[in-house]
C-alpha positions in Angstrom: 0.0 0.0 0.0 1.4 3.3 -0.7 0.3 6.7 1.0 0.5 9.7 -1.1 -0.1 13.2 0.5 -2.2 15.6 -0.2 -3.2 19.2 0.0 -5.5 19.5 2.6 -8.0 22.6 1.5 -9.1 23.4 5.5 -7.5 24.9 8.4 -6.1 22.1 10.5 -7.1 22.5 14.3 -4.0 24.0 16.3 -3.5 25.5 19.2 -0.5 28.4 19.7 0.8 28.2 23.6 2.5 30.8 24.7 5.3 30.8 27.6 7.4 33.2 29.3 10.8 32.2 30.4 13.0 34.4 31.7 17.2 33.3 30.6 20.1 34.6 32.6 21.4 35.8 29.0 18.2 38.1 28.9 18.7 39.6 32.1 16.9 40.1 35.8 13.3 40.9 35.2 13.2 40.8 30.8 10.9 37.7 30.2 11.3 36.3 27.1 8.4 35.1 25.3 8.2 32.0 22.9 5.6 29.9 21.2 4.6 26.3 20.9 2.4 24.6 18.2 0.7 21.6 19.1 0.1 19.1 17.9 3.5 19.2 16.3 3.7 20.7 12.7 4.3 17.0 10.7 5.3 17.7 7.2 5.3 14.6 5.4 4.8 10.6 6.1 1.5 8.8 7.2 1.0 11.1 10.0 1.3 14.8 7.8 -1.3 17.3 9.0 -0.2 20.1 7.4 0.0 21.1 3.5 3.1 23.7 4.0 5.5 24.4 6.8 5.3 26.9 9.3 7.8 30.1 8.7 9.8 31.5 11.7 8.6 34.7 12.9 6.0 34.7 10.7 2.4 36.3 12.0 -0.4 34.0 13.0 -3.5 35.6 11.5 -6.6 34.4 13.8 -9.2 36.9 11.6 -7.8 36.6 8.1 -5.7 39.7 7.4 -3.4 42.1 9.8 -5.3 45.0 9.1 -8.2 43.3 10.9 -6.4 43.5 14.1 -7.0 47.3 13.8 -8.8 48.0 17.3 -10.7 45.0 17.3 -12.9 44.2 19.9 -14.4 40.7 19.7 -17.1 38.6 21.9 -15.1 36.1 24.3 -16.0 32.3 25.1 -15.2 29.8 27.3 -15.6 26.3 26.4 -14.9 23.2 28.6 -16.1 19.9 29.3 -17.7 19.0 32.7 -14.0 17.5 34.2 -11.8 20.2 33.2 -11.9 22.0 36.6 -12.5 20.6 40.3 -13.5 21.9 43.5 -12.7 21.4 47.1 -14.7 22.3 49.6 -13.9 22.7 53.7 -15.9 21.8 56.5 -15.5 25.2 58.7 -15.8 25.1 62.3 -18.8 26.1 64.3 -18.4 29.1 66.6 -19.8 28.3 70.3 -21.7 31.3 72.2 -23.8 32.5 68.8 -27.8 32.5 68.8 -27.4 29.8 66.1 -24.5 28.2 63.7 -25.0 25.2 61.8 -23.8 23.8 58.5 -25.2 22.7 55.2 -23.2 20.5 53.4 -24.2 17.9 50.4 -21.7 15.0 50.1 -23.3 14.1 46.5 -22.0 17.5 45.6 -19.5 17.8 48.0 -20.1 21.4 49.2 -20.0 23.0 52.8 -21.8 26.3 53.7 -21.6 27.6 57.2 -24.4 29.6 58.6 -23.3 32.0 61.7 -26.9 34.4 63.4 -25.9 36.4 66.2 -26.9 39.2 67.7 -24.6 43.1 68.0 -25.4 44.6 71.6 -23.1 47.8 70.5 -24.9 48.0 67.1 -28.2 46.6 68.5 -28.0 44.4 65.2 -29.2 40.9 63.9 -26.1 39.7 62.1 -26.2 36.5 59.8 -23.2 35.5 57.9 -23.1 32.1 55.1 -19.5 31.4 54.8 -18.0 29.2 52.0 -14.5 27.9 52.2 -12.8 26.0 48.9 -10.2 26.2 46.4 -10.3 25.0 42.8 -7.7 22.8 40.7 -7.3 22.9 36.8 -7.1 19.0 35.9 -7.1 18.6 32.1 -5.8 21.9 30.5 -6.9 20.5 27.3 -10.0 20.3 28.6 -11.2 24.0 27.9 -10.1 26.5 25.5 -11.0 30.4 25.0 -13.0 31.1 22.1 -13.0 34.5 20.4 -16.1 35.8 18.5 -16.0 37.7 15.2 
């Protein structure tokens, strides 16, 4: 069996990730920034992807042409699937001493809320505070991507 390439007529789906690095040949505080393509720019064999090879310094154009960068202002997305991002949430403490404190908490969604209702004498005031304690982890960065509108 014998491949043969060909030209393919549509934009292949890439994605351009930036990163900053900072080299002791650039000196303190000058980040230097650089690109990566991925998936990696294949230029002939079984697995090409691409029709014609990527210049150096050359400009990616997301809208076509460089003169429609010219103050451009675009709607912004965010697409992601359900397990891109997760969330932990704390169990905080119940004061002693307050008119009421209690905690709602679902273990199916695995989310705490603290409810604190006391009462001010110096501000003769009914206070009530919810307080929410959790931090969130990007898992799969290849999970969700930033879409810009035209």
């Amino acid at each position: 069996m014998r491949v043969v390439p060909m030209f393919i007529p549509y934009a292949s789906p890439a994605r351009v990730m930036p990163t900053r690095i900072r080299p002791k040949s650039a000196g303190a505080g000058v980040p230097v920034e650089s690109n990566t393509i991925f998936p990696a720019i294949v230029l002939s064999g079984p697995y090409q992807n691409v029709s014609a090879a990527a210049a150096d310094n050359a400009v990616i154009k997301i809208f076509g042409s460089a003169t429609a960068y010219a103050n451009l202002v675009t709607k912004q997305g965010l697409a992601f699937h359900k397990e891109w991002m997760t969330a932990a949430f704390v169990d905080l403490d119940l004061p002693k001493n307050m008119e009421m404190s209690a905690r709602a908490k679902s273990n199916k969604l695995g989310i705490a809320i603290r409810i604190v209702k006391g009462y001010d004498i110096r501000t003769n005031q009914q206070l009530c505070r919810l307080d929410v304690l959790f931090g969130l982890k990007q898992m799969y960065e290849d999970f969700c991507c930033r879409i810009a509108g035209s």
